[in-house]
KOLLUM-498936 format. One line per 8 residues: number of its first residue (from 1); their letters; for each residue x, z, y of C-alpha. Coordinates in steps of 0.05 Angstrom, whole numbers. Layout:
residues N
NUM	a	X,Z,Y | ...
//
This chain:
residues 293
1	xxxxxxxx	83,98,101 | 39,93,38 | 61,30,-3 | 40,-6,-68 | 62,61,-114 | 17,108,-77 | -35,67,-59 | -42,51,-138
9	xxxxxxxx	-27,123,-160 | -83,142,-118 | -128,91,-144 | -120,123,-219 | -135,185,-188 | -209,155,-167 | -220,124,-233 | -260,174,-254
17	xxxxxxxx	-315,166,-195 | -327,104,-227 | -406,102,-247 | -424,161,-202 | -473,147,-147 | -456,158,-69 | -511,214,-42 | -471,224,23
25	xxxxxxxx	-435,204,69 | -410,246,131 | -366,193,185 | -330,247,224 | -290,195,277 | -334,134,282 | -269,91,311 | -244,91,240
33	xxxxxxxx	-290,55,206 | -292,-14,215 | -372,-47,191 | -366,-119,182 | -431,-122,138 | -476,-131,204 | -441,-184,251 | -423,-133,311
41	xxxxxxxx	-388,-155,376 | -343,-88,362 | -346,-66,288 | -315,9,308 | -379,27,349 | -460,33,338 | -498,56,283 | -479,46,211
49	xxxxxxxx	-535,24,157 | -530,79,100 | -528,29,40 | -457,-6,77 | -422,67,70 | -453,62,-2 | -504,107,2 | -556,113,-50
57	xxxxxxxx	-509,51,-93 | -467,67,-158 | -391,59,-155 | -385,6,-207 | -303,-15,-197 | -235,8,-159 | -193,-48,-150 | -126,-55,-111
65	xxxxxxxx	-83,-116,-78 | -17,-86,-46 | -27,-25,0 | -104,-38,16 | -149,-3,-37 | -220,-27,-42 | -288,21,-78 | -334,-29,-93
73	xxxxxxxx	-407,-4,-112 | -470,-36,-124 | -547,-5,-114 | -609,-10,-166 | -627,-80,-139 | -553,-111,-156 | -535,-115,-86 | -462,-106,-72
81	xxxxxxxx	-423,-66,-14 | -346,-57,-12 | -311,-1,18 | -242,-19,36 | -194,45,45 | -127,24,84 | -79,77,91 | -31,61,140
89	xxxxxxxx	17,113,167 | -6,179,152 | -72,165,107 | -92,213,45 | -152,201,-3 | -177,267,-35 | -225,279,-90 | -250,348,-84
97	xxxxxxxx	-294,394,-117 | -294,454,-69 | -335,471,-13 | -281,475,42 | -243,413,56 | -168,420,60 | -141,397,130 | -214,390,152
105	xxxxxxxx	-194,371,226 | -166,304,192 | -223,286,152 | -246,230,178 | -302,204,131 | -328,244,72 | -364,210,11 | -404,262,-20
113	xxxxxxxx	-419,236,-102 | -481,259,-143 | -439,307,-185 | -419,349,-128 | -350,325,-124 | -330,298,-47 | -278,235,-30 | -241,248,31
121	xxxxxxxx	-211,204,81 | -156,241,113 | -110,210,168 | -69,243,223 | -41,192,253 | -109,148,250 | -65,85,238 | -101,65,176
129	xxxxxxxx	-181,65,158 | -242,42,126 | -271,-25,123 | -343,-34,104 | -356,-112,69 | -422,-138,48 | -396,-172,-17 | -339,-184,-67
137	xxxxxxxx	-343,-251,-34 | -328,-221,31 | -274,-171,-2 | -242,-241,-32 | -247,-271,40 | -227,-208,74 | -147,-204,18 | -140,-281,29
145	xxxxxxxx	-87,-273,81 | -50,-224,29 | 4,-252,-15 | 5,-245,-93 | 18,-171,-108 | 82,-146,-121 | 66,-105,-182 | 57,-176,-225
153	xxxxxxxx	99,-220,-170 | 131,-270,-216 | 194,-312,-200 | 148,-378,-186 | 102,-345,-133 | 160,-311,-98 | 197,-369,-94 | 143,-410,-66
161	xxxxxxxx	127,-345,-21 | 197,-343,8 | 190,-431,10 | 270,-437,38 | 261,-386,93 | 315,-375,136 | 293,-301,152 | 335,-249,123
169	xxxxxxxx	301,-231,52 | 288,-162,78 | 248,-182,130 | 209,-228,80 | 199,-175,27 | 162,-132,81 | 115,-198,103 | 47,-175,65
177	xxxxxxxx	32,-253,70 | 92,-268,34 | 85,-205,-21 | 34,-154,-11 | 54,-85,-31 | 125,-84,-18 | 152,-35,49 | 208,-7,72
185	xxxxxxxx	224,42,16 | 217,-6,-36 | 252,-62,-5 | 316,-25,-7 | 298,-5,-66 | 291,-67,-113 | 347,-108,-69 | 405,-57,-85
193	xxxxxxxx	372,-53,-159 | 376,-141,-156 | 442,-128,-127 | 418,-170,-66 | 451,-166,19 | 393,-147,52 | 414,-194,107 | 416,-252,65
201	xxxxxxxx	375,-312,80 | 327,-329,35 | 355,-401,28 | 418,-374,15 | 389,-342,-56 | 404,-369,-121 | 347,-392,-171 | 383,-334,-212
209	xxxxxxxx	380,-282,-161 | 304,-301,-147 | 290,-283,-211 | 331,-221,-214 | 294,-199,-145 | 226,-216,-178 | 238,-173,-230 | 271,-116,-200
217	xxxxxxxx	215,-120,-152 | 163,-104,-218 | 211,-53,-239 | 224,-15,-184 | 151,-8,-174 | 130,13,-237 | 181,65,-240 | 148,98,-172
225	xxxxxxxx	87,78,-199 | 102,126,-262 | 132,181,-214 | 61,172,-180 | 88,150,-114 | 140,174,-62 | 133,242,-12 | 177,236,40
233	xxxxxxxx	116,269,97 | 48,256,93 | 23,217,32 | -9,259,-29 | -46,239,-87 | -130,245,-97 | -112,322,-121 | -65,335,-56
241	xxxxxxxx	0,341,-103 | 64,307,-71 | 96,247,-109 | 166,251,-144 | 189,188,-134 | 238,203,-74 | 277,239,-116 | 295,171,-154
249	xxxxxxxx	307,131,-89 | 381,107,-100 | 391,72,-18 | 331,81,17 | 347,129,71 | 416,142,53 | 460,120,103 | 535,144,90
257	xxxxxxxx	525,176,27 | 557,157,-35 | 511,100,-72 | 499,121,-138 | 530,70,-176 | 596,57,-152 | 612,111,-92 | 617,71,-43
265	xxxxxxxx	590,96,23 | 515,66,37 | 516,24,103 | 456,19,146 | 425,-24,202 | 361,-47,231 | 323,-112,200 | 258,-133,227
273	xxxxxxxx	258,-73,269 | 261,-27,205 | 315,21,179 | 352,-25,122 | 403,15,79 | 446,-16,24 | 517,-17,-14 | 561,-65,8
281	xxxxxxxx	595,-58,-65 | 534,-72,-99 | 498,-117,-62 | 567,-157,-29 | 552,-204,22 | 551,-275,9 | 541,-314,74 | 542,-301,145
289	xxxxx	484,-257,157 | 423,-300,197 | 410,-275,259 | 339,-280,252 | 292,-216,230
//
């Protein structure tokens, strides 16, 4: 699943859309667009207004808060419309400049920009989609529920985020309330890099190994960031090229092989009803695991 290093990676791949204007737009599977600009009982059904899918409006910014990535554009008159791209399982964003569109039969929404180029929603697994806003207001409104993001997170904010939990810090890292940005890959990832049980409850952490988390958290983020995000099925960047970051992953997914660091065999079990893999060397237990998830 597309996390905070992919979603990013592909908004740097769109930042050169910015200033074009929308001329088209072609929604393939209605059911995955959701348009809260007019009030609808069901926002997946009925007709769509042109200017909410941007039409005819410049694409004046590309911003991003954890996995949701949001095109924000604005028409001749100043008025605003947000489209919000959420790419859950299986979801690609392409920006094309060809006449065929790769793995058309998943292209679900197709953005076509005055300079010819196309931006394509692709999802096979239709778990993610788009979101059509009225305003930044309602983009602001629409991220409230989202914690701070995990590419700035500092130690204050995720100590206040994890606020004496008794949940097992894995399961807290994945809560997009507590941290936005953060899943399964790159939980593992920054708690065997903070040296940190998985299963350790989050009142059980030290003010020092708070901070450590916090910044291995930035770390290990920017380092996939860099490696422009992790392939490990569907996800691609905006020019359909695979990530490299998997090839850096040090736990994740690597039950009973040798960690990295020490040799020690990686150990694995399920927290929060996702795959958890860490060194029991390097990230020793300190408590009696919780038995909360």
């Amino acid at each position: 699943m597309p996390e905070l290093p992919e979603v990013e990676t592909v908004r740097r791949g769109l930042l050169p859309i910015i200033g074009h204007r929308i001329v088209g737009c072609d929604v393939r599977r209605r059911d995955v667009v959701r348009d809260r600009t007019q009030n609808a009982p069901n926002p997946r059904r009925g007709r769509i207004n042109p200017e909410s899918l941007g039409i005819g409006s410049r694409i004046s910014d590309l911003l991003r808060v954890g996995k949701q990535l949001a095109m924000l554009t604005q028409d001749e008159q100043g008025h605003e419309r947000v489209i919000v791209v959420q790419l859950g399982m299986s979801g690609q964003v392409a920006l094309i400049d060809t006449k065929t569109i790769p793995d058309a039969k998943h292209a679900h929404v197709v953005w076509s920009l005055d300079d010819a180029r196309r931006v394509v929603f692709r999802d096979a697994r239709r778990f993610g989609g788009v979101t059509l806003l009225p305003s930044r207001v309602a983009l602001d409104g629409f991220w409230s529920s989202l914690g701070p993001d995990a590419l700035s997170i500092t130690t204050p904010q995720l100590r206040a985020g994890l606020n004496a939990s008794t949940r097992m810090i894995k399961a807290a890292l994945l809560d997009q309330g507590v941290l936005a940005g953060v899943g399964n890959i790159y939980a593992d990832e920054a708690l065997h890099r903070a040296g940190i049980d998985p299963r350790t409850p989050c009142d059980a952490l030290t003010s020092d190994q708070t901070k450590h988390l916090a910044s291995s958290i930035r770390s290990v983020l920017r380092t996939a960031v860099k490696a422009r995000g992790s392939t490990l099925r569907d996800y691609r960047d905006t020019n359909d090229q695979p990530g490299g970051a998997q090839l850096l992953h040090r736990v994740y997914n690597r039950a009973g092989e040798p960690c990295p660091d020490c040799g020690c065999p990686i150990e694995h079990t399920r927290i929060a009803q996702r795959s958890t893999c860490w060194c029991p060397r390097c990230q020793p237990s300190q408590v009696v695991p919780s038995t909360r998830g």
